[in-house]
N, CA, C and O atoms as a Tinker XYZ file with bonds, in Angstrom:
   516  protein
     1  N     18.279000  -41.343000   31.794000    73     2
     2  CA    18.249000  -40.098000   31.202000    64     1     3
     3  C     17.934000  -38.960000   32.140000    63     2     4     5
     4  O     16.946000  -39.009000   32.873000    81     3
     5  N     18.732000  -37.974000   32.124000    73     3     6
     6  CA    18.578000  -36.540000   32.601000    64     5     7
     7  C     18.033000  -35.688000   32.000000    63     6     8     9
     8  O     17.897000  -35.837000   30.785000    81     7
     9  N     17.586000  -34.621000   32.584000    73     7    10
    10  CA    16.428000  -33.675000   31.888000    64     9    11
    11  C     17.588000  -32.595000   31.359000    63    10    12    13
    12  O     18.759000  -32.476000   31.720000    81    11
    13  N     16.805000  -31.842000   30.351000    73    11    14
    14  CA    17.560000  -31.130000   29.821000    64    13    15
    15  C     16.882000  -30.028000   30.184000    63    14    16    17
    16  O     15.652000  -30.072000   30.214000    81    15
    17  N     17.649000  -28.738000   30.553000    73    15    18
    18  CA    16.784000  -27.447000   31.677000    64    17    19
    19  C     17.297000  -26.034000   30.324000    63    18    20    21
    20  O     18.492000  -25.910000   30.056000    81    19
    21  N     16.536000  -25.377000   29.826000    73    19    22
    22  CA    16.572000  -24.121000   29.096000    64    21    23
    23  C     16.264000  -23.163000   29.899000    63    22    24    25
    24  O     15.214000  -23.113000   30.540000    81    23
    25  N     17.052000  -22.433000   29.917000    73    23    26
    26  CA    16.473000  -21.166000   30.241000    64    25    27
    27  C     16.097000  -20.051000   30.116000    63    26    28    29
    28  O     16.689000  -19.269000   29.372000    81    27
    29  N     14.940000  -19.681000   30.867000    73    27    30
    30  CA    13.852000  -18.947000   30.189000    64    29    31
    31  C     12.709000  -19.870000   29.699000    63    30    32    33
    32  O     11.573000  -19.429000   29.871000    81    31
    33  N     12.806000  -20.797000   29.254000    73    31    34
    34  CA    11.614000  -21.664000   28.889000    64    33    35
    35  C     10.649000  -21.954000   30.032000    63    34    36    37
    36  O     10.856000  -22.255000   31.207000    81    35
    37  N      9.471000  -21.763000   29.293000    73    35    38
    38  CA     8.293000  -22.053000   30.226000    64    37    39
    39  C      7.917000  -23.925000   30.128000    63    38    40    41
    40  O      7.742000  -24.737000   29.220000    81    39
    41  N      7.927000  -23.940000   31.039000    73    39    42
    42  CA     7.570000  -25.206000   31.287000    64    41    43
    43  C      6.624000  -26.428000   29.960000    63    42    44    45
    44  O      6.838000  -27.380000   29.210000    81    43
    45  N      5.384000  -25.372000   30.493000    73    43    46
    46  CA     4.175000  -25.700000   29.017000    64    45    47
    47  C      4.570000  -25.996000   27.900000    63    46    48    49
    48  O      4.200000  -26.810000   27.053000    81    47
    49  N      5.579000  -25.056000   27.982000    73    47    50
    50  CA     5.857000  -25.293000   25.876000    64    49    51
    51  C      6.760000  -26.302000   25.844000    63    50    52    53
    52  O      7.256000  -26.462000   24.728000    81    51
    53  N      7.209000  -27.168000   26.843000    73    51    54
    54  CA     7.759000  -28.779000   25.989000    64    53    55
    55  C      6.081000  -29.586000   25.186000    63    54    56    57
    56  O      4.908000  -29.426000   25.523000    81    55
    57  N      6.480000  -30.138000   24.454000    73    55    58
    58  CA     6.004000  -31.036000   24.344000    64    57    59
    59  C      4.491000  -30.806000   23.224000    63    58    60    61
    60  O      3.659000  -31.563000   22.722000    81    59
    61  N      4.756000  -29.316000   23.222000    73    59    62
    62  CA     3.788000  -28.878000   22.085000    64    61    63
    63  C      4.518000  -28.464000   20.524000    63    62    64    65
    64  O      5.665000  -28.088000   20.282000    81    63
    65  N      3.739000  -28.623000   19.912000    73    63    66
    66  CA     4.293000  -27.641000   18.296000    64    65    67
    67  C      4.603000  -26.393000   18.569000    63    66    68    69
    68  O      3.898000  -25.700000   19.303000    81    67
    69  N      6.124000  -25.803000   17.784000    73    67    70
    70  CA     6.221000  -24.421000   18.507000    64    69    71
    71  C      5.258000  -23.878000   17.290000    63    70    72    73
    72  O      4.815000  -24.403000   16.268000    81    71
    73  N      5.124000  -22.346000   17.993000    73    71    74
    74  CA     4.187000  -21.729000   17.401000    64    73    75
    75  C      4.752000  -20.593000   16.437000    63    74    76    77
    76  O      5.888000  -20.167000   16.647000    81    75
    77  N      3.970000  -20.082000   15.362000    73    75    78
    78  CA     5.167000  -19.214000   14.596000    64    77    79
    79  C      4.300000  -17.708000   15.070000    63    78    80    81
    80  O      3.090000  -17.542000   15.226000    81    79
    81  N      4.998000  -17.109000   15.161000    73    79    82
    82  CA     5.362000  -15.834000   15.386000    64    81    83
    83  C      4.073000  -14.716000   15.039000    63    82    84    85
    84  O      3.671000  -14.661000   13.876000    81    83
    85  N      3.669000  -14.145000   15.723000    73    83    86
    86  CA     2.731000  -13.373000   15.673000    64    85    87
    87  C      2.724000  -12.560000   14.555000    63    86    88    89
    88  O      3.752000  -12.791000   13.918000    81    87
    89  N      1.866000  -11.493000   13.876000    73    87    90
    90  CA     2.151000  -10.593000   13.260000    64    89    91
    91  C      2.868000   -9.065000   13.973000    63    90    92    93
    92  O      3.442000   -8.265000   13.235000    81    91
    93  N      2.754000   -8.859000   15.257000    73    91    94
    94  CA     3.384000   -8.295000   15.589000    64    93    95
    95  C      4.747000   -8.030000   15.924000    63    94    96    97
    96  O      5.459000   -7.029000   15.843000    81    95
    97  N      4.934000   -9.346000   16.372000    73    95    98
    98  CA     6.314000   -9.954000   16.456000    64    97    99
    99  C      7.125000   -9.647000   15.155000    63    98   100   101
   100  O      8.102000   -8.933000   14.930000    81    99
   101  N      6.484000  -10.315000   14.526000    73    99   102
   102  CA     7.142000   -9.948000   12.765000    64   101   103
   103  C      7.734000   -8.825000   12.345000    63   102   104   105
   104  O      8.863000   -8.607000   11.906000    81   103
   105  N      6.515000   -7.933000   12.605000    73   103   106
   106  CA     6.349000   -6.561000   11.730000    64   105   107
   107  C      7.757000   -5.800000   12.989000    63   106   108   109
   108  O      8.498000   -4.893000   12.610000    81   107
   109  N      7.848000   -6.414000   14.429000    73   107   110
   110  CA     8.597000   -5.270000   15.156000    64   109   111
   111  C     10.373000   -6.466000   14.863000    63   110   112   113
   112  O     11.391000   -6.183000   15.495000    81   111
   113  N     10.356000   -7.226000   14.229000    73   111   114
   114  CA    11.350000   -7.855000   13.796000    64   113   115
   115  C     12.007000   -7.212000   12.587000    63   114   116   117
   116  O     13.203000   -6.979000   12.411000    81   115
   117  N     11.041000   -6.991000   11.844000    73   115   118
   118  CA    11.442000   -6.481000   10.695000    64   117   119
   119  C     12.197000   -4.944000   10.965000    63   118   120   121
   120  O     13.288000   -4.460000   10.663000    81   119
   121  N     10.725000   -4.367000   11.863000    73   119   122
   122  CA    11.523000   -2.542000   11.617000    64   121   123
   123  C     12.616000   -2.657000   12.836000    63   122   124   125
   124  O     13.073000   -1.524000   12.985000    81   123
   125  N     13.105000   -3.390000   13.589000    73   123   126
   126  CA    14.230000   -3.711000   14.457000    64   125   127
   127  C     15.531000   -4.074000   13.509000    63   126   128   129
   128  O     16.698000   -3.745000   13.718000    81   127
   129  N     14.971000   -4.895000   12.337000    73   127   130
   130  CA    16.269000   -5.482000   10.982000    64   129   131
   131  C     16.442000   -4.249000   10.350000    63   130   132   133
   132  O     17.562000   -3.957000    9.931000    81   131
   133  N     15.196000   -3.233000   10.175000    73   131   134
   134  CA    16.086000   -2.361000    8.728000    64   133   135
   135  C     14.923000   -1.221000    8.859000    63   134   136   137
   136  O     13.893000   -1.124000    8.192000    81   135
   137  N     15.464000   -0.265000   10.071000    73   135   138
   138  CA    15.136000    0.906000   10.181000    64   137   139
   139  C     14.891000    2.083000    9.405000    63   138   140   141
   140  O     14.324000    3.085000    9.841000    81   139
   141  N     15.470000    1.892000    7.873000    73   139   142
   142  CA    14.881000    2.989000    7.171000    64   141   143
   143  C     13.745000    2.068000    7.160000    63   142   144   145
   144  O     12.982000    2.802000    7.788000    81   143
   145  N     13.067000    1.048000    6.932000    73   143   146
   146  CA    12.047000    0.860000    6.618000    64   145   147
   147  C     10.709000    1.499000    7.249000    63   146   148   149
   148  O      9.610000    1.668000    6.720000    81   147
   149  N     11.101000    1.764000    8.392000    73   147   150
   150  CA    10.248000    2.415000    9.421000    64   149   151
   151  C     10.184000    4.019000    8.930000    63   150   152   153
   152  O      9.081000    4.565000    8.929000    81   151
   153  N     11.031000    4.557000    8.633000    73   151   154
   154  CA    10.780000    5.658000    8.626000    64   153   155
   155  C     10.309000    6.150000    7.429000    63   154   156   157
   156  O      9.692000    7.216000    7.439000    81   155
   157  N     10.596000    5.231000    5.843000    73   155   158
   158  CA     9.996000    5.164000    4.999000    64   157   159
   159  C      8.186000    4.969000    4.931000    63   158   160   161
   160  O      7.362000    5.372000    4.110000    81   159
   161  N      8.090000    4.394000    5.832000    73   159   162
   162  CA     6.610000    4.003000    6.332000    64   161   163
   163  C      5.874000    5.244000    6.654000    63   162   164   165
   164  O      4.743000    5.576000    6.300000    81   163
   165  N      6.952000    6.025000    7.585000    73   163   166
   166  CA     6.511000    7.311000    8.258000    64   165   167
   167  C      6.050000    8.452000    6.685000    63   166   168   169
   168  O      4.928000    8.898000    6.442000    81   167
   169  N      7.142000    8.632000    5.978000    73   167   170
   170  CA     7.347000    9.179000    5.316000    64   169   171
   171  C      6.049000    9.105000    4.610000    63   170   172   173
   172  O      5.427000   10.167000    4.587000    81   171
   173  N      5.311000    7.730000    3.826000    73   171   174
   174  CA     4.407000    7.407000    3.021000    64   173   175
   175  C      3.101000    7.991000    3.910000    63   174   176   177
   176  O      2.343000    8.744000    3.299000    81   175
   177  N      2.816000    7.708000    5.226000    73   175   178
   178  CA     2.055000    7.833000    6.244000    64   177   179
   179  C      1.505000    9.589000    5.630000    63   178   180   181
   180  O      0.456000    9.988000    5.125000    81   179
   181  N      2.877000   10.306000    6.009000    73   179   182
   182  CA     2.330000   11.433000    5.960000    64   181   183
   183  C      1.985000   12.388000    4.320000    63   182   184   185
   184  O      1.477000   13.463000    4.001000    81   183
   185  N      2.629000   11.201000    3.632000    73   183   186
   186  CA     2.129000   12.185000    2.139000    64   185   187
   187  C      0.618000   11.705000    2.135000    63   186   188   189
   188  O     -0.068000   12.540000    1.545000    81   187
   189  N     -0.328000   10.334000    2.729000    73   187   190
   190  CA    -1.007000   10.014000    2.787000    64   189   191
   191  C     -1.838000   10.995000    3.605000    63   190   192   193
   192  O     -3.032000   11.128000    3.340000    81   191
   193  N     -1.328000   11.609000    4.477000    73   191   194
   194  CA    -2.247000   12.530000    5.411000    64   193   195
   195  C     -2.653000   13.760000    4.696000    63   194   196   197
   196  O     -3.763000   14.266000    4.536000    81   195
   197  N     -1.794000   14.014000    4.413000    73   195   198
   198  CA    -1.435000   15.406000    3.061000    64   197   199
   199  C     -2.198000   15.399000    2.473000    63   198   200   201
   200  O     -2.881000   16.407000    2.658000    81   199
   201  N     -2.809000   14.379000    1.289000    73   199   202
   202  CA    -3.665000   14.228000    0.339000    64   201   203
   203  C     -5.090000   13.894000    1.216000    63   202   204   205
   204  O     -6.075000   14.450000    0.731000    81   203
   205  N     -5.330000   13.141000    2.328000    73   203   206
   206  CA    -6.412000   13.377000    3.095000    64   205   207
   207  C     -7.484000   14.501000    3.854000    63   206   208   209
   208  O     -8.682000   14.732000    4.016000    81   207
   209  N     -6.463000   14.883000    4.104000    73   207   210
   210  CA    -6.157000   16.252000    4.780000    64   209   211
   211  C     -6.547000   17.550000    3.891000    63   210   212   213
   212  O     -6.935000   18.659000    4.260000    81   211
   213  N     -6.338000   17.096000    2.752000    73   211   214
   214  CA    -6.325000   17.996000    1.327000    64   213   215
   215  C     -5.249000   19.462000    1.913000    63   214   216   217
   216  O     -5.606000   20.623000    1.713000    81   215
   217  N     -4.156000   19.160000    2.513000    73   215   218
   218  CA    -2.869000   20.153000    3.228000    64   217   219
   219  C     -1.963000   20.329000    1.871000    63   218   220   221
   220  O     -1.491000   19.237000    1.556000    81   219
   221  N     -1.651000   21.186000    1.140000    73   219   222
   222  CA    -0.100000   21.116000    0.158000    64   221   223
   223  C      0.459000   21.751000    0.832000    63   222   224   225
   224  O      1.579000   21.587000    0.349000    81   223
   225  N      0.664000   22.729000    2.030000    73   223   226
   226  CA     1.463000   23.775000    2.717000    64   225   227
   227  C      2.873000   22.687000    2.788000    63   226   228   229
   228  O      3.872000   23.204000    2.287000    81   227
   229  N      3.072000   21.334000    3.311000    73   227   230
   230  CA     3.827000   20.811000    3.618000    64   229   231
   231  C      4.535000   19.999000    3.082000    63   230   232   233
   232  O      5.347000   19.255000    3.632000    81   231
   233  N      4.086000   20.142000    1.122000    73   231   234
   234  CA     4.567000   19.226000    0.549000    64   233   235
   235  C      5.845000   19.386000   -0.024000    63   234   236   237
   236  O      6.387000   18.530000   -0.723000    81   235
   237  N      6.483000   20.837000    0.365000    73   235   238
   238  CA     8.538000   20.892000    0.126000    64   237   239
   239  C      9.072000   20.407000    0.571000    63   238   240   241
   240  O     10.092000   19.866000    0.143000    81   239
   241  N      8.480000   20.355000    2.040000    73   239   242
   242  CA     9.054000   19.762000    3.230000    64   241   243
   243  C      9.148000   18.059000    2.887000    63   242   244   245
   244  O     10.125000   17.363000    2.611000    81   243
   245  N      7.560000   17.689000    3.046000    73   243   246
   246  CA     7.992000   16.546000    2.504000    64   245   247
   247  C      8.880000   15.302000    1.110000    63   246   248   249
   248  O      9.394000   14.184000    1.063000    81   247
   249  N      8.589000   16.392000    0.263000    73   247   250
   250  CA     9.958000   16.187000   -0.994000    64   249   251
   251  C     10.775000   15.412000    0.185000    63   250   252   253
   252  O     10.721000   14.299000    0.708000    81   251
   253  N     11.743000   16.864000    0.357000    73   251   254
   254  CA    12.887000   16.991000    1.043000    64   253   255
   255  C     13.414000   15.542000    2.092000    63   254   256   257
   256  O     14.324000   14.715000    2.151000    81   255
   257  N     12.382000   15.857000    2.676000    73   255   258
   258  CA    12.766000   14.337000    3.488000    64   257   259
   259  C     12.164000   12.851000    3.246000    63   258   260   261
   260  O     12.322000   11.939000    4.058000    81   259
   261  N     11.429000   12.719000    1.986000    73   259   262
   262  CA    10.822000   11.533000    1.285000    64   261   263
   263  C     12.290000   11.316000    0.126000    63   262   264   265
   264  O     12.448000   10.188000   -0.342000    81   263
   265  N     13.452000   12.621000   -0.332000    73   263   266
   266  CA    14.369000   12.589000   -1.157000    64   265   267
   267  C     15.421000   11.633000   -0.329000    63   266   268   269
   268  O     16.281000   11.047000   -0.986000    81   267
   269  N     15.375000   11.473000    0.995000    73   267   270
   270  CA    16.904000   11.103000    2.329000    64   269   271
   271  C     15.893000    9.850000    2.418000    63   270   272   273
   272  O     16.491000    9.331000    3.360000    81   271
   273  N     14.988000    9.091000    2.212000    73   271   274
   274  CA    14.426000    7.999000    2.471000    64   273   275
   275  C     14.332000    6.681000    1.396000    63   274   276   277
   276  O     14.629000    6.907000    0.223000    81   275
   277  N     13.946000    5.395000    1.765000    73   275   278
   278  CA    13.959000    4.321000    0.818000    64   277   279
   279  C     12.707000    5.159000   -0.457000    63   278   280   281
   280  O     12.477000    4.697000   -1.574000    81   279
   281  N     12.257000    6.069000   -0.044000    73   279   282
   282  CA    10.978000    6.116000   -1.009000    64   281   283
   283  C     11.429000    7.370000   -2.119000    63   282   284   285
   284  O     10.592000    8.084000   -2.671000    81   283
   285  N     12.945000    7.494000   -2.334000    73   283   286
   286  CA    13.471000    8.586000   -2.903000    64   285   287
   287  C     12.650000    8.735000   -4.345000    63   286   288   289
   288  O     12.287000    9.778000   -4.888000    81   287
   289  N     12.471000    7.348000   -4.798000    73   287   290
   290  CA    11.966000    7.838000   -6.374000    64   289   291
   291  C     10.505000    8.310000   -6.865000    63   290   292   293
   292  O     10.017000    8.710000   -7.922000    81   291
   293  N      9.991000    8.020000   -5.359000    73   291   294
   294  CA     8.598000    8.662000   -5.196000    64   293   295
   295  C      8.606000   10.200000   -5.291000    63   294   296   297
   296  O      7.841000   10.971000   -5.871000    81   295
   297  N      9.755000   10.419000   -4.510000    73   295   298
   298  CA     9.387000   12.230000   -4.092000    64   297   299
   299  C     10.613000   12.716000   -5.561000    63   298   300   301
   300  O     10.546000   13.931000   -5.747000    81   299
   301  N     11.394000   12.170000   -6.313000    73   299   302
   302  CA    11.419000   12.742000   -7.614000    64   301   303
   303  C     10.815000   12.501000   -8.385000    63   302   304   305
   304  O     11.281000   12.922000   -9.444000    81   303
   305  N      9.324000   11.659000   -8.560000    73   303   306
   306  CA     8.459000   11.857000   -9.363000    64   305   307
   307  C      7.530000   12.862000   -8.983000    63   306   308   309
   308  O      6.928000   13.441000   -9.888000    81   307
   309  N      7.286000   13.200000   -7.679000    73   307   310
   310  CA     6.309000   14.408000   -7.088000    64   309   311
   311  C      7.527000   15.484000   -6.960000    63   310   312   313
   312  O      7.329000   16.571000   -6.416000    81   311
   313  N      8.646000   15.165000   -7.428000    73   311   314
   314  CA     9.276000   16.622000   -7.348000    64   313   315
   315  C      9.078000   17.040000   -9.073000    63   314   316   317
   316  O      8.873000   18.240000   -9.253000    81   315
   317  N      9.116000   16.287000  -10.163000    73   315   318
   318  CA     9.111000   16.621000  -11.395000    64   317   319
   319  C      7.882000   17.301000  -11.591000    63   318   320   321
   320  O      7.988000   18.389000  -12.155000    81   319
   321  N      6.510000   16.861000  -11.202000    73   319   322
   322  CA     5.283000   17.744000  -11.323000    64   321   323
   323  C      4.495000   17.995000  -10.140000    63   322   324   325
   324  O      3.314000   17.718000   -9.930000    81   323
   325  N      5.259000   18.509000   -9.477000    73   323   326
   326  CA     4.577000   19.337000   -7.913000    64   325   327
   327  C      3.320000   19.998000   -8.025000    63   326   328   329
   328  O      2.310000   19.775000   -7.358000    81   327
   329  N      3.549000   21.201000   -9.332000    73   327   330
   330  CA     2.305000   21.836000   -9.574000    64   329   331
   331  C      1.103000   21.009000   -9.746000    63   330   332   333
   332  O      0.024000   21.269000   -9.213000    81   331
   333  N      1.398000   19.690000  -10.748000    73   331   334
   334  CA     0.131000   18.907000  -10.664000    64   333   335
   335  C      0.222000   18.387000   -9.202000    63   334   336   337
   336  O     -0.632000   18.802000   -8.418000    81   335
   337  N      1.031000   17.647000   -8.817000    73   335   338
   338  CA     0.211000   17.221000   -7.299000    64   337   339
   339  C     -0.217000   17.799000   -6.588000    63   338   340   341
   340  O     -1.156000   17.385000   -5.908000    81   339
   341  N      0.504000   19.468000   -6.403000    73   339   342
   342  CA    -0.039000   20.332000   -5.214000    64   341   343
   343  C     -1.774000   20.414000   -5.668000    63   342   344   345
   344  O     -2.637000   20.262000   -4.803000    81   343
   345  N     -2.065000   20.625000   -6.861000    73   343   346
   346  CA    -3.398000   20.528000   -7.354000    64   345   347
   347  C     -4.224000   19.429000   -7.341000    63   346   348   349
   348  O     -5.440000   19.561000   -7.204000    81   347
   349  N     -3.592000   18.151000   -7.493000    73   347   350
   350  CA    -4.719000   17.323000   -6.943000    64   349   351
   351  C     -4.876000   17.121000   -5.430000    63   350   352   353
   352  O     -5.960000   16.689000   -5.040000    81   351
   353  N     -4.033000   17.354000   -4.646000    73   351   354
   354  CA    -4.145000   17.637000   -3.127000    64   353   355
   355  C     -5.373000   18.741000   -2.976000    63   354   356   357
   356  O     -6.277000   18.692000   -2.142000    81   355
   357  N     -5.223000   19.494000   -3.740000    73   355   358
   358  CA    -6.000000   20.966000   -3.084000    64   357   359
   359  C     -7.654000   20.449000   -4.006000    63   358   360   361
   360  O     -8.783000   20.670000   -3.567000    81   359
   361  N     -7.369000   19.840000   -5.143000    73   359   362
   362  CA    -8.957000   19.561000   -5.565000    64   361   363
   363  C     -9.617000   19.004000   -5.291000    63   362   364   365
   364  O     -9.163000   17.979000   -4.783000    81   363
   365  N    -11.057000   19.080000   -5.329000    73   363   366
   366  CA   -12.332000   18.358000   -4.922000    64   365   367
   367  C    -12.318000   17.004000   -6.306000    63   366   368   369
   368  O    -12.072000   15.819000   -6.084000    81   367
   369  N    -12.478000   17.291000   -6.971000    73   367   370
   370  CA   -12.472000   16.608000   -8.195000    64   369   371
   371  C    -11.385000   15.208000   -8.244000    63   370   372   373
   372  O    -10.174000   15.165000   -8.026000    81   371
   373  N    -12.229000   14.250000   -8.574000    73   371   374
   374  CA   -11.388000   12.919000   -8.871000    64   373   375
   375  C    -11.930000   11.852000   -9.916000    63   374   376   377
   376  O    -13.101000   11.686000  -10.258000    81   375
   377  N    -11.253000   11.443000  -10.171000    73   375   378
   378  CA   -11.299000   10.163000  -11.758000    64   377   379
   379  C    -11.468000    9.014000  -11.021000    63   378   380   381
   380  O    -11.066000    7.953000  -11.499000    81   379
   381  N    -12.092000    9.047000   -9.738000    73   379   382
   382  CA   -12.218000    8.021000   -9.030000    64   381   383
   383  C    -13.733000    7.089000  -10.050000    63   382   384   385
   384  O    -13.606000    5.902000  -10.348000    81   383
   385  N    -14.790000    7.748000  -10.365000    73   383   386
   386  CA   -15.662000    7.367000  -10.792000    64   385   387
   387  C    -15.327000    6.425000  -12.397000    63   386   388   389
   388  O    -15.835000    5.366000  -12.764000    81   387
   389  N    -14.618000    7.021000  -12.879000    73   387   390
   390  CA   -14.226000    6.696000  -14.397000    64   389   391
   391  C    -13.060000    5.946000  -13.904000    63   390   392   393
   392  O    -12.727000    5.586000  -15.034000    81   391
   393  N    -12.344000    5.520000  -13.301000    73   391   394
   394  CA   -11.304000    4.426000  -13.031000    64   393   395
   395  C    -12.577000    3.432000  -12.449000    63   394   396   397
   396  O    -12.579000    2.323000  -12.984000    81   395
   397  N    -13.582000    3.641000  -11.510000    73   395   398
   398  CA   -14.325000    2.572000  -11.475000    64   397   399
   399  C    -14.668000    1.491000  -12.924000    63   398   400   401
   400  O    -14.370000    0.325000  -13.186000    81   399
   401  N    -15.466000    2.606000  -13.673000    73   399   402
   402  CA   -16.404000    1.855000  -15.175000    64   401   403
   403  C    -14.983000    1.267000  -15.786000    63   402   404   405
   404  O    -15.065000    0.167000  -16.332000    81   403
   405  N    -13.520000    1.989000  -15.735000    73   403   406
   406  CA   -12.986000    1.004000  -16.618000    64   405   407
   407  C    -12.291000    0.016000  -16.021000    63   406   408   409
   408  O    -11.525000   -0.698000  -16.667000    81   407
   409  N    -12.508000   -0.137000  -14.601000    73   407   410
   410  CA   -12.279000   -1.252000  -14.161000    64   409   411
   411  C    -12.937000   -2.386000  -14.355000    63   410   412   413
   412  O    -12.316000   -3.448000  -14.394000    81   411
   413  N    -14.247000   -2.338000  -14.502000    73   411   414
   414  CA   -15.370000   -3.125000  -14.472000    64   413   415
   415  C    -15.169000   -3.933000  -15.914000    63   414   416   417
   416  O    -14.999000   -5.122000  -16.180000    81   415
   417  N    -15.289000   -2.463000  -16.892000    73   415   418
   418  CA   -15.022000   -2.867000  -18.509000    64   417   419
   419  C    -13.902000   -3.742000  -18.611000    63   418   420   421
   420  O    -14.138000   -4.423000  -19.609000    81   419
   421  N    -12.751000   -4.114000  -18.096000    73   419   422
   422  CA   -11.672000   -4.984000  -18.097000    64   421   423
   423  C    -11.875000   -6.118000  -17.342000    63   422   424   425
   424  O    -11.273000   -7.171000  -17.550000    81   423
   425  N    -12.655000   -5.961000  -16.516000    73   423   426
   426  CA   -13.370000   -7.015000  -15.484000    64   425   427
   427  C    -13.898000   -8.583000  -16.948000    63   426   428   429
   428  O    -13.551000   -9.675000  -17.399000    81   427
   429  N    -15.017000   -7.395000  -17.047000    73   427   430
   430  CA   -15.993000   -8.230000  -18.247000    64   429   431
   431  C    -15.723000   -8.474000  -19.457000    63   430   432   433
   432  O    -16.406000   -9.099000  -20.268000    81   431
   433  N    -14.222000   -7.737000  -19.665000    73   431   434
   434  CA   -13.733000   -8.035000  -20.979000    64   433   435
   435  C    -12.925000   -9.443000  -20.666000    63   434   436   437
   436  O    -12.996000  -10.361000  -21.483000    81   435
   437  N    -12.055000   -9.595000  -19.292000    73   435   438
   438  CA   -11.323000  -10.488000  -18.773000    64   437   439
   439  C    -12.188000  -11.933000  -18.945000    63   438   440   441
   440  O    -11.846000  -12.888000  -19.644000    81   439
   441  N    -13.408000  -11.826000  -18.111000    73   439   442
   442  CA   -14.517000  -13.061000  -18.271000    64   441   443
   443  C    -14.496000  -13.636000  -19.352000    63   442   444   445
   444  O    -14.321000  -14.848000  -19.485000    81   443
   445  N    -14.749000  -12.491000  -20.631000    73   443   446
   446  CA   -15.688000  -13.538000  -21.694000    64   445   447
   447  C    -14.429000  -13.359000  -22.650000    63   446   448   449
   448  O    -14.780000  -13.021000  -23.780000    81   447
   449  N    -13.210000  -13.482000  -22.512000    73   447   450
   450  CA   -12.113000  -13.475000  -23.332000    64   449   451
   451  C    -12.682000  -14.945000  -24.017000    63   450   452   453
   452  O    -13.310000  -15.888000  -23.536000    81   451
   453  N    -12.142000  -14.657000  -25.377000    73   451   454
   454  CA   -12.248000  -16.005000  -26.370000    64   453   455
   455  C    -13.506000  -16.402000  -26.903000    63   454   456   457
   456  O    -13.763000  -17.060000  -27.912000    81   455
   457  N    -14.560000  -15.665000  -25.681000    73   455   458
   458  CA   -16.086000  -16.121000  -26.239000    64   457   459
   459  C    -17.112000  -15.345000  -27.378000    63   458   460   461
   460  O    -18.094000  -15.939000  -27.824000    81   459
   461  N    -16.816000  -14.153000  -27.731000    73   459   462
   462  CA   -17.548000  -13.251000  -28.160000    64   461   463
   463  C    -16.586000  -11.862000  -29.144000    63   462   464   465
   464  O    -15.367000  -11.733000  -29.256000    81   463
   465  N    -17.303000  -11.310000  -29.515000    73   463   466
   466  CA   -16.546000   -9.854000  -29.631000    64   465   467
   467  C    -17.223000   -8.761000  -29.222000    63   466   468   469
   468  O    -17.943000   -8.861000  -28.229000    81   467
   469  N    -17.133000   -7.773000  -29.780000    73   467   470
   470  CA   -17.211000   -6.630000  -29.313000    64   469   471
   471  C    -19.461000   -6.532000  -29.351000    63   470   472   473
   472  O    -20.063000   -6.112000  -28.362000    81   471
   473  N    -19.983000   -6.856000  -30.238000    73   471   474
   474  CA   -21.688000   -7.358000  -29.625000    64   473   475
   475  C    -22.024000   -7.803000  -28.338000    63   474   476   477
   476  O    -23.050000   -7.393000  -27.795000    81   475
   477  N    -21.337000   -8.525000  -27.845000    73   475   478
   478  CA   -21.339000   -9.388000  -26.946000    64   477   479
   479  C    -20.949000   -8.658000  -25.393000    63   478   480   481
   480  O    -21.445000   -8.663000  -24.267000    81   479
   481  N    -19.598000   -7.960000  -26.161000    73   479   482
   482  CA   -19.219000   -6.988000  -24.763000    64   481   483
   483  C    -20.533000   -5.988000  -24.277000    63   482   484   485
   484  O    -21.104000   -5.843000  -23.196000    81   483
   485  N    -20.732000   -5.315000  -25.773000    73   483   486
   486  CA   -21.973000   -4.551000  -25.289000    64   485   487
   487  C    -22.926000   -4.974000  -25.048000    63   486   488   489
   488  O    -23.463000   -4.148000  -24.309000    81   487
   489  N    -23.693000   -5.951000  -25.215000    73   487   490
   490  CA   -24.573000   -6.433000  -24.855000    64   489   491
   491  C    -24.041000   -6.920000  -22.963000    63   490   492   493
   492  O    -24.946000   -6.697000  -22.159000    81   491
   493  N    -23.308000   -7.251000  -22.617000    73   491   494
   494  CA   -23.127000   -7.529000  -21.270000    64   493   495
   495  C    -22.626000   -6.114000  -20.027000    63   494   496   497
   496  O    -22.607000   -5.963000  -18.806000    81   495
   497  N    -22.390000   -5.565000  -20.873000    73   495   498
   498  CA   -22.199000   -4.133000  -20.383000    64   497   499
   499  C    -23.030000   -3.489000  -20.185000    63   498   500   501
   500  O    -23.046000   -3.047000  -19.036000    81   499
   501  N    -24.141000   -3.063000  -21.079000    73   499   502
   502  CA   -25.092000   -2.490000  -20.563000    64   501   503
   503  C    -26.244000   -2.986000  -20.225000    63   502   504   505
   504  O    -27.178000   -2.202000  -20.065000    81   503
   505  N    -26.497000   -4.777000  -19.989000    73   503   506
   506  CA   -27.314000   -5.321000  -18.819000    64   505   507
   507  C    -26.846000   -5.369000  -17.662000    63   506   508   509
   508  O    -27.599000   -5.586000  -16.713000    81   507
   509  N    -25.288000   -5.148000  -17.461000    73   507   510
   510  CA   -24.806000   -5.179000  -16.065000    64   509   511
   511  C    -25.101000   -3.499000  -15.597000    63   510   512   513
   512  O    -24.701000   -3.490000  -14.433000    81   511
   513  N    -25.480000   -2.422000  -15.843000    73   511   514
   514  CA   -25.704000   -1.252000  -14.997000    64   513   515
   515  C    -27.393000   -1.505000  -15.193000    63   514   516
   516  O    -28.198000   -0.748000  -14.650000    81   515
């Protein structure tokens, strides 16, 4: 028997398990396969900055070019009520607190499904705060 010679292959890697693919590898596989995806990314990136940022100056702009991207049905739902988004961009104020409690409340309603009713909820509800 004769050896069989690849090239480019490193020596080392006969004779081991190949290895699968990094996450980087992946992720630059992917936006190499399907380039709007990348720029869709971009796109999300910066409505994300926007609302961080608490910026609306830039949010026509972004419509506009979130409308030419995979994320089109995003920016015609922020194109149908702009006025509300430009306003929650620009406000201090958030339902972040009250999306907490009724998360929790679905939490503990999820648990004791089948066991109790509504005594029971309250009673576990307000020993848990």
């Amino acid at each position: 028997g004769g050896r069989t010679f690849v090239a480019g292959a490193d020596i080392t890697e006969f004779g081991k398990p190949p290895q699968p693919p990094g996450l980087n590898e992946v992720i630059a596989a992917i936006e190499n396969g399907v380039p709007p995806l990348v720029e869709a990314r971009e796109v999300v990136a910066d409505f994300h900055a926007m609302i961080r940022a608490r910026r609306a100056e830039p949010l026509a702009s972004w419509i506009e070019r979130a409308s030419q991207s995979l994320v089109a049905s995003l920016s015609n739902g922020v194109r149908r009520d702009e006025a509300a988004v430009r306003a929650a961009i620009l406000s201090t104020w958030s339902n972040g607190q009250t999306e907490g409690q009724i998360t929790r409340l679905k939490l503990v309603k999820r648990q004791m499904y089948g066991r109790g009713k509504i005594d029971l909820l309250q009673a576990r509800l307000i020993g848990v705060q």
